[in-house]
N, C-alpha and C positions, 0 to 999 in steps of 0.2 A: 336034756341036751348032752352029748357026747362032748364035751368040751376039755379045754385046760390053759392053765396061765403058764405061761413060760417068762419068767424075768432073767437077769442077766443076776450076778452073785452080789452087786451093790444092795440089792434088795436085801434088808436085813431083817430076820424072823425071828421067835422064841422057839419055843418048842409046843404053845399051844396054837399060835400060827402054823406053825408046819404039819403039827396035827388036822387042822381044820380049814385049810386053805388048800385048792387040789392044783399047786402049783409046782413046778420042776422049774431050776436055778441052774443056767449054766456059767461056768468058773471062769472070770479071769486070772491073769497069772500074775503074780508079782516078785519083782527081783532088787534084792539088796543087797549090790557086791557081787560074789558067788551063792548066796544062798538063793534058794528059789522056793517059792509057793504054788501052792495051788489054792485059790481060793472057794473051797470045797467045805464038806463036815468034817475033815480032819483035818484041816488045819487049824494052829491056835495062835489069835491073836496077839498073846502076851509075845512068843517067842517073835512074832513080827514087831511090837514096840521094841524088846531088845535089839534086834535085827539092826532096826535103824536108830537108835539109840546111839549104839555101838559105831554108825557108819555115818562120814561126814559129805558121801556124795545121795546122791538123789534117789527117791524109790524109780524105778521102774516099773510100769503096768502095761499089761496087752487084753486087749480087750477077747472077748470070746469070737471065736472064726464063724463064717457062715456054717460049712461044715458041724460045729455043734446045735444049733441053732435047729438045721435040717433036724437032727437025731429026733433032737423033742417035738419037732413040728409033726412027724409023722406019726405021734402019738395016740390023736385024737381028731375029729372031723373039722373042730371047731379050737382056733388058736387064738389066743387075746395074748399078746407079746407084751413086755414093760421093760423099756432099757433106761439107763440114766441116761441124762441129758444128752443131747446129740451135741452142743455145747463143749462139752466138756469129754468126749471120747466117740472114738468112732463103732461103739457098740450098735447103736441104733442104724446106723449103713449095713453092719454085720445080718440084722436080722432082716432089714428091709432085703435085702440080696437072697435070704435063706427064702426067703416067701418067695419070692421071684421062682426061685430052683424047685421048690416042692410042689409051687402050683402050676408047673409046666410039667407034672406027672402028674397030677390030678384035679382038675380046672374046679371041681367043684366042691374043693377043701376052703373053707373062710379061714381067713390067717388075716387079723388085723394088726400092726406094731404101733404102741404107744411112746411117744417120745414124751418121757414123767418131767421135762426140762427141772428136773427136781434128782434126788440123787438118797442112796438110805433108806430110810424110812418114807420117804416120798414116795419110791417104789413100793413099799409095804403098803400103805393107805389105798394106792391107785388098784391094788391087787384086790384089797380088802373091797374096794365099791365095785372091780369086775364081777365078785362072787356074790357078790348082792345081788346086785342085777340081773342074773345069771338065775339064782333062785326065786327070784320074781318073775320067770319066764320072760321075760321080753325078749324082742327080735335081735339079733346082732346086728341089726343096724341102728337100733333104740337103744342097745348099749355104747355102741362108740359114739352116738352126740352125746350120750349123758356125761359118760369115762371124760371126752375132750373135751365139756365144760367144767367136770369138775376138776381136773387139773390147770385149768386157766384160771381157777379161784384159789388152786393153792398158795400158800405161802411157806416159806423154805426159810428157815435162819440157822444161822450155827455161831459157837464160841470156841475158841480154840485155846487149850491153858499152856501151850507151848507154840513159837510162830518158828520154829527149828523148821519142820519140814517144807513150809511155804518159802522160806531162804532157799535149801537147798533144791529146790524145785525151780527156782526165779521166778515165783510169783509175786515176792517183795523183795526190793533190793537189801543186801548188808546194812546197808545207812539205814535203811529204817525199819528195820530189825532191829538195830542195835539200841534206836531212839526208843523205839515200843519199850524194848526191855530193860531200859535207864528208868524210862517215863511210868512204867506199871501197867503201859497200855493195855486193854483187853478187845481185839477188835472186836464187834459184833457182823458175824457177814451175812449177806443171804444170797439168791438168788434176781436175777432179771426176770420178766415178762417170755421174756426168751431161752430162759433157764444158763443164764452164763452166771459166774458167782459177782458180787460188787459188794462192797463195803457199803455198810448199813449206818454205822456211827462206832466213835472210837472214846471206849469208856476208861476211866483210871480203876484199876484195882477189879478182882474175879467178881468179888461178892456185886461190886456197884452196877457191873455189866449183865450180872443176870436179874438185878432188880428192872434193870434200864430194858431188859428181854422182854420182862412180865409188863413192861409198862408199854409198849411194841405192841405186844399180841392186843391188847384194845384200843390201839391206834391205829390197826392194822384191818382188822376182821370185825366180824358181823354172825348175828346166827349161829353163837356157838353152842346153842342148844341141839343145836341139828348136827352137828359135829365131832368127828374125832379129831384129837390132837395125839400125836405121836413123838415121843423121844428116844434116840438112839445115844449110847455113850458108848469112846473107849474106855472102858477100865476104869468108869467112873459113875459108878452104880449109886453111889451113896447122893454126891450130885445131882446126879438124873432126879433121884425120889426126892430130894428134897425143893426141886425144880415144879416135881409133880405134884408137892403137897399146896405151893406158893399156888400155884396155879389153879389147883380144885376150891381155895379159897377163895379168889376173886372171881373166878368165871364157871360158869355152867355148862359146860364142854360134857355134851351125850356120854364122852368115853375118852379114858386119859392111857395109852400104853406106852409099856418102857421096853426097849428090848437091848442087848449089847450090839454093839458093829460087828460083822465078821469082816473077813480079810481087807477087802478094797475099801470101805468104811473107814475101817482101824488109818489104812495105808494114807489116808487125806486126811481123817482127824485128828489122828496123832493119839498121843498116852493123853488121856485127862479131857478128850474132846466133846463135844455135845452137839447132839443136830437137833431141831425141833420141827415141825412139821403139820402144818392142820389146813 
């Protein structure tokens, strides 16, 4: 099949996914202050946790234009789209729009968009079953019930070692930001059914919140023999793996990968963040 995955730059990869996944990433933008990004392979995350380190108002994001969207659609016969949450940015309207435009120059281009109602690594995963499916031949329409059930079984959580950027974003007020960080609090957040984020439970102390994670994921899930779980960290690698070792202990997870956040990642979870994903 003449095909290709097009995700949005949330989608966060290694370097053996990118080798092995036949996927194109278009960029959104991010702005801190005056400085601007592009959320591309040149850009570096660390200089973005500086960025806002340094800055006591809010990141800014723009999500990718229809216009790029078109570029990559026209690449291939066959498009499997993957955005972050519709929830949570207006990427996923970006691309619905781009299909509109490309397939009124060619009625008989398939262009399907996946709303991952998941975000990171969630996009990695959903990428990771389109190209399975993909080389198990099946139809593109046996792909996208498979793709849309198995994103209805994901599961989405994150920890965050700093609640700085959710302050200056208004996602939590001052007061209780300030009570978190008296109290030691560690939220645990994740995702809705509908991919919006909500608070999971709020643990004291990093260490107790990512036991309280591991203890989650078998409260949570089922068949994880049959499963990948996936972790993304900002600049928190040593973390991630030691997340990953907890984990291959107690459960049978088919396949455990770790990869760093790039830009839009970084820009939501901050220095020391963690996404988990299965």
């Amino acid at each position: 099949m003449n095909y290709k995955i097009v995700a949005d730059s949330s989608c966060d990869l290694n370097e053996e996914l990118k080798e092995n996944l036949n996927i194109s990433l278009v960029p959104f933008k991010i702005d801190v202050d005056d400085k601007k990004f592009i959320d591309d392979e040149s850009m570096n995350p660390i200089e973005l946790i500086q960025a806002m380190r340094n800055s006591s108002n809010p990141v800014k994001t723009s999500c990718p234009s229809p216009g790029d969207f078109v570029t990559e659609y026209r690449k291939a016969d066959n498009i499997f789209a993957v955005t972050i949450s519709s929830q949570l940015s207006g990427t996923y309207n970006s691309a619905l729009l781009a299909k509109e435009m490309v397939q009124e120059e060619d009625q008989n281009k398939f262009i399907h968009v996946f709303d991952s109602k998941s975000a990171s690594i969630g996009e990695t995963l959903i990428s990771m079953k389109i190209q399975e499916l993909v080389e198990k031949q099946l139809s593109n329409f046996e792909i996208v019930e498979k793709v849309e059930s198995y994103i209805n079984g994901m599961k989405t959580f994150f920890i965050l070692e700093s609640l700085d950027n959710l302050i200056k974003n208004g996602r939590i007020s001052k007061t209780k930001g300030l009570i978190a960080n008296v109290l030691n609090l560690k939220p645990i957040m994740g995702s809705t059914d509908d991919g919006e984020i909500k608070l999971v439970e709020n643990v004291r102390g990093t260490k107790k919140a990512f036991k309280r994670l591991i203890e989650i994921i078998g409260e949570t899930g089922e068949k994880f023999e049959e499963k990948i779980l996936a972790i993304s960290h900002a600049n928190a690698l040593d973390k991630a793996e030691e997340l990953k070792r907890e984990i291959q202990s107690r459960y049978n997870f088919k396949d455990i990968i770790v990869v760093k956040t790039a830009g839009l990642s970084t820009a939501y979870a901050y220095d020391g963040g963690v996404i988990l994903v299965f």
